[in-house]
C-alpha positions as CSV (number, residue, x, y, z in Angstrom):
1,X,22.7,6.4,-26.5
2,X,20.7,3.2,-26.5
3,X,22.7,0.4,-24.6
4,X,21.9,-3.0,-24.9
5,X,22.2,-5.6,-21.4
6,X,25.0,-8.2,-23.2
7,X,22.2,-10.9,-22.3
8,X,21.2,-12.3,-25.8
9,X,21.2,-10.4,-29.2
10,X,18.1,-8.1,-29.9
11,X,16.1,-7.6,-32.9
12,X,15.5,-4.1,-34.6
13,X,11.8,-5.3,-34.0
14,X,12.4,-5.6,-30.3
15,X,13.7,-2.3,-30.0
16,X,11.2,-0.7,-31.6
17,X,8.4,-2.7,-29.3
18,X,10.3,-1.3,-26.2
19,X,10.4,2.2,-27.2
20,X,6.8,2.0,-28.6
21,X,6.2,1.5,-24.4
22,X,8.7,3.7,-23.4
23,X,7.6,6.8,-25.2
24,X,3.5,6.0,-23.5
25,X,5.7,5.9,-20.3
26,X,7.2,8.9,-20.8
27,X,3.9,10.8,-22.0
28,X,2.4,9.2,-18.9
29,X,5.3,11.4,-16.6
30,X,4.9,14.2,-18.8
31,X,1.3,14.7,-18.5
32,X,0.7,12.7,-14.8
33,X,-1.8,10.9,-16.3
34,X,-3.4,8.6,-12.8
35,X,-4.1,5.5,-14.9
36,X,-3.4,4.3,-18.3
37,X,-4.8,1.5,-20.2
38,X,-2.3,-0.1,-23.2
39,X,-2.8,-2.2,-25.9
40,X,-0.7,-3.4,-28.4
41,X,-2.1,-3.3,-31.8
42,X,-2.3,-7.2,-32.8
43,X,-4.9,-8.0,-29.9
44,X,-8.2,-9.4,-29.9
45,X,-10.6,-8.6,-27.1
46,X,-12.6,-11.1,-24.9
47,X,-16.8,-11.5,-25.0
48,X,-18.1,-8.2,-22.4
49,X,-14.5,-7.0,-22.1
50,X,-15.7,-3.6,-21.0
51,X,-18.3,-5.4,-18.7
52,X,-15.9,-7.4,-17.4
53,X,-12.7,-4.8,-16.7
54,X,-15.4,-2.8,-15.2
55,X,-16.4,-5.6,-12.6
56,X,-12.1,-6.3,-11.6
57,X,-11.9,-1.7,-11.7
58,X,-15.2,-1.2,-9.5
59,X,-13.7,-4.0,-7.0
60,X,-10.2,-2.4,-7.2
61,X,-11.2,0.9,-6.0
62,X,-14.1,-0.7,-3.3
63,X,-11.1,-2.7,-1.6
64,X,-8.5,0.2,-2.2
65,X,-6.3,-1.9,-3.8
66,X,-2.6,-0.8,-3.9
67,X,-1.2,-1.6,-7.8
68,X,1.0,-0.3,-10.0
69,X,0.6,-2.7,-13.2
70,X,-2.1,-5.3,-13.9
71,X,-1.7,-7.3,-17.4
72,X,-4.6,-7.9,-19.1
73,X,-2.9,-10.1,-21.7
74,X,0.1,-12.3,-21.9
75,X,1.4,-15.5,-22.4
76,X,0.9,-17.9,-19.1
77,X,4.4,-19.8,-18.1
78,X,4.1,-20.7,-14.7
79,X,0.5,-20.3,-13.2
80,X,1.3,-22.8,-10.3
81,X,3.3,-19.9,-9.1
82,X,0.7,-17.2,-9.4
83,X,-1.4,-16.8,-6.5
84,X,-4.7,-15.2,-6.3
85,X,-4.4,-11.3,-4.5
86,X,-6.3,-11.9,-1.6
87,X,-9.7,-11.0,-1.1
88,X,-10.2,-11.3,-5.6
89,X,-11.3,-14.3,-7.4
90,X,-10.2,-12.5,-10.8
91,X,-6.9,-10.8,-9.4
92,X,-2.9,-12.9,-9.1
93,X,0.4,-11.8,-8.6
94,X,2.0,-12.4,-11.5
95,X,5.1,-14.7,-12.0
96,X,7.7,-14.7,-15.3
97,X,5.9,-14.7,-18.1
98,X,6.0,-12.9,-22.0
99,X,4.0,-10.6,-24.0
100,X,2.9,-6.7,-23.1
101,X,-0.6,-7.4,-25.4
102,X,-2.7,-5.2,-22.4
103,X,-1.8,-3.6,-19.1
104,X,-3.1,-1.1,-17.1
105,X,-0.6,1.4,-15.4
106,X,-0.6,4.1,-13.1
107,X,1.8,7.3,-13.3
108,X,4.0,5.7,-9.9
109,X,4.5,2.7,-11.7
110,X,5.4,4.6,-15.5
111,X,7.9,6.5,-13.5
112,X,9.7,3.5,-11.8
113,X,9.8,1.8,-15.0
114,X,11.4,5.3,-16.6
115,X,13.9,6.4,-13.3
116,X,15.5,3.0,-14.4
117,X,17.4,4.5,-17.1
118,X,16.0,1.4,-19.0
119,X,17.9,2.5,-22.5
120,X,20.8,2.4,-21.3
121,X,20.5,-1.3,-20.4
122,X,18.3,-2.5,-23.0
123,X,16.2,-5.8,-22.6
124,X,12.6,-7.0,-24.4
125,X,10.3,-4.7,-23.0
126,X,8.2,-8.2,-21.9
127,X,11.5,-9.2,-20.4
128,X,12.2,-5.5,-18.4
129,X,8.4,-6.3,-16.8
130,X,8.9,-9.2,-14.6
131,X,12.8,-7.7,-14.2
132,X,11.0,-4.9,-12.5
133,X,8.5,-6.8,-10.2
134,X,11.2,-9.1,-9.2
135,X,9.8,-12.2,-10.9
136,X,12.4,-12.8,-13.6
137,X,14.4,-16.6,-13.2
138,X,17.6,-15.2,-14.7
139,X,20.3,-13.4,-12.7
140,X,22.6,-12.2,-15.6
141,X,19.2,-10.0,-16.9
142,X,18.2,-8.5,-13.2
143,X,21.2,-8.3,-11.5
144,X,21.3,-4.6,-13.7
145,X,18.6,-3.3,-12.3
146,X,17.4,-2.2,-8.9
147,X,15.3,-1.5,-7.5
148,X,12.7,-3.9,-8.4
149,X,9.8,-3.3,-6.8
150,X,6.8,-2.8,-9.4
151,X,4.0,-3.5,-8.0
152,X,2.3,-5.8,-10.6
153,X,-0.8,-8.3,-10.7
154,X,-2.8,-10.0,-13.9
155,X,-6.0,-10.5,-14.2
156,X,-7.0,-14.1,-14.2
157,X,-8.7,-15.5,-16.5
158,X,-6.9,-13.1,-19.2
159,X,-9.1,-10.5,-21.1
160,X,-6.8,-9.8,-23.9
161,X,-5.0,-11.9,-26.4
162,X,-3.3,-12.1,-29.6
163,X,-5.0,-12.3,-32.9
164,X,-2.8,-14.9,-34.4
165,X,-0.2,-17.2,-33.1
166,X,2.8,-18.4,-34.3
167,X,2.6,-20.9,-37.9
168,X,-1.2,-19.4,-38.1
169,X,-2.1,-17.7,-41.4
170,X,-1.1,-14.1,-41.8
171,X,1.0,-14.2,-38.6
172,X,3.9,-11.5,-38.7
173,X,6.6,-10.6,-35.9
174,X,8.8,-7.6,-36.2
175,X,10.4,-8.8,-32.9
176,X,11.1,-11.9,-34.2
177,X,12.3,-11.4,-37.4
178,X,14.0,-8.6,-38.0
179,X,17.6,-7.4,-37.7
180,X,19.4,-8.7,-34.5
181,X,21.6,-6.5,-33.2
182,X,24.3,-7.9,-30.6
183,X,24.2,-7.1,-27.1
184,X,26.3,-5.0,-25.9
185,X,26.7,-2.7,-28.4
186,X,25.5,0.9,-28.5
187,X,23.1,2.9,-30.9
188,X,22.1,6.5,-31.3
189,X,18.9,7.1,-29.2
190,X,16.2,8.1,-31.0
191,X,13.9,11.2,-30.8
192,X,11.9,10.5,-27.8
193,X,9.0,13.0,-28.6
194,X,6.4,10.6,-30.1
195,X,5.1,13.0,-31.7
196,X,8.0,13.4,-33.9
197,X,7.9,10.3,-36.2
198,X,11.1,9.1,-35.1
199,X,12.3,6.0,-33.2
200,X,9.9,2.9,-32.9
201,X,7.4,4.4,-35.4
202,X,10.0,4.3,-38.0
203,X,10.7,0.8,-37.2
204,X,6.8,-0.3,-39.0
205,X,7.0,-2.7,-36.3
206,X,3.5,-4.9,-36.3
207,X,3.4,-4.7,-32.1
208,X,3.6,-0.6,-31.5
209,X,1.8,0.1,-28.6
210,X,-1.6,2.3,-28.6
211,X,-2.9,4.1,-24.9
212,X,-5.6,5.3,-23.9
213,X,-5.0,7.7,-21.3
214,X,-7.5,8.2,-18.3
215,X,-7.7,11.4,-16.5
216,X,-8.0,11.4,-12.7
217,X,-12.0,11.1,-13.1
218,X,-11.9,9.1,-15.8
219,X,-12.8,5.4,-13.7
220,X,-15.8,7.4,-12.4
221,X,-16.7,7.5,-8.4
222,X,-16.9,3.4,-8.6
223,X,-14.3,2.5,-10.4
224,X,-16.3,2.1,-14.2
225,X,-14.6,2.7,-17.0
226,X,-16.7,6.5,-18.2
227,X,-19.1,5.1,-20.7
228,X,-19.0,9.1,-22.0
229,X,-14.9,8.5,-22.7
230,X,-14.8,5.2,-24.4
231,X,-16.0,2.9,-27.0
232,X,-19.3,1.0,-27.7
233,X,-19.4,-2.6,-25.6
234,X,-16.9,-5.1,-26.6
């Protein structure tokens, strides 16, 4: 059963977005993937994006950086309260903040976010993120989950965004306009192979999620994304 956290009333979109991610986090488990890159499918990419992600990767693995999670795009709320990770110019620890547009993940942080039982206390998968690295302003959303102790950064300036905002031309959000559903109530889980064409692919939401899954060797020696494993420069 899928449970929702009686905090505010979700949309069938919203759902759907959350187990979009939860499946990729589940595949992640399943197949121990090290590290996964995510993007949502409504994204547009920064000049050198590759260039760049390979620059923030190649320092990562230089300082042996300790991470879990690292958003490449989201919507900034509070940067005041986001200071820089010491020792990077293009690293923060993130504070509250919405959108899953890009993250990077690694298979410890996939599991956390999975031994949380998160369906059967069902929040906006952008709101379960910062519920999970302890950065969430509202008690009555995290005081039903613990741990929380993701280990999560952002890079800074942002590397991914969305391709249209809110009141632009051809802007559409199945999170935002679909179906609410009250909180509270319960519905039957769906099939979580995603292979199966059940749950959030049925939903036709406009924000599934799309991974691409890197092997153990996959970041090469340095920390570069494998230039024989991805796509032409962005």
């Amino acid at each position: 059963m899928v449970s929702l956290v009686p905090c505010r009333p979700l949309t069938m979109g919203e759902i759907g977005c959350f187990l979009s991610h939860y499946f990729i986090w589940q595949d992640i488990v399943k197949n121990k993937y090290k590290e996964t890159l995510l993007f949502e499918d409504d994204v547009r990419f920064e000049p050198y994006f590759k260039r760049k992600l390979n620059i923030i990767t190649r320092n990562m693995v230089q300082q042996n950086l300790k991470w879990e999670l690292i958003y490449l795009g989201r919507k900034l709320l509070r940067t005041d309260k986001e200071p820089s990770v010491p020792g990077f110019d293009d690293l923060v620890y993130p504070y509250y903040s919405y959108w899953t547009l890009s993250y990077m993940i690694t298979y410890e942080g996939a599991k956390k976010l999975l031994d949380m039982n998160p369906l059967s206390k069902l929040v906006p998968v952008d709101e379960y993120l910062p519920i999970m690295f302890n950065k969430h302003p509202e008690k009555s959303w995290w005081e039903h989950f613990e741990p929380r102790n993701l280990i999560a950064m952002s890079v800074s300036p942002l590397l991914v965004f969305p391709t249209h905002y809110t009141g632009e031309s051809n802007y559409i959000s199945d999170t935002e306009d679909s179906t609410q559903i009250e909180g509270g109530s319960e519905t039957e889980q769906p099939n979580a192979d995603p292979s199966s064409g059940s749950g959030s692919q049925n939903q036709q939401s406009s924000e599934h999620s799309l991974k691409i899954a890197f092997d153990k060797n996959s970041m090469g020696e340095h920390g570069n994304l494998d230039p024989a494993r991805s796509k032409e420069e962005l």
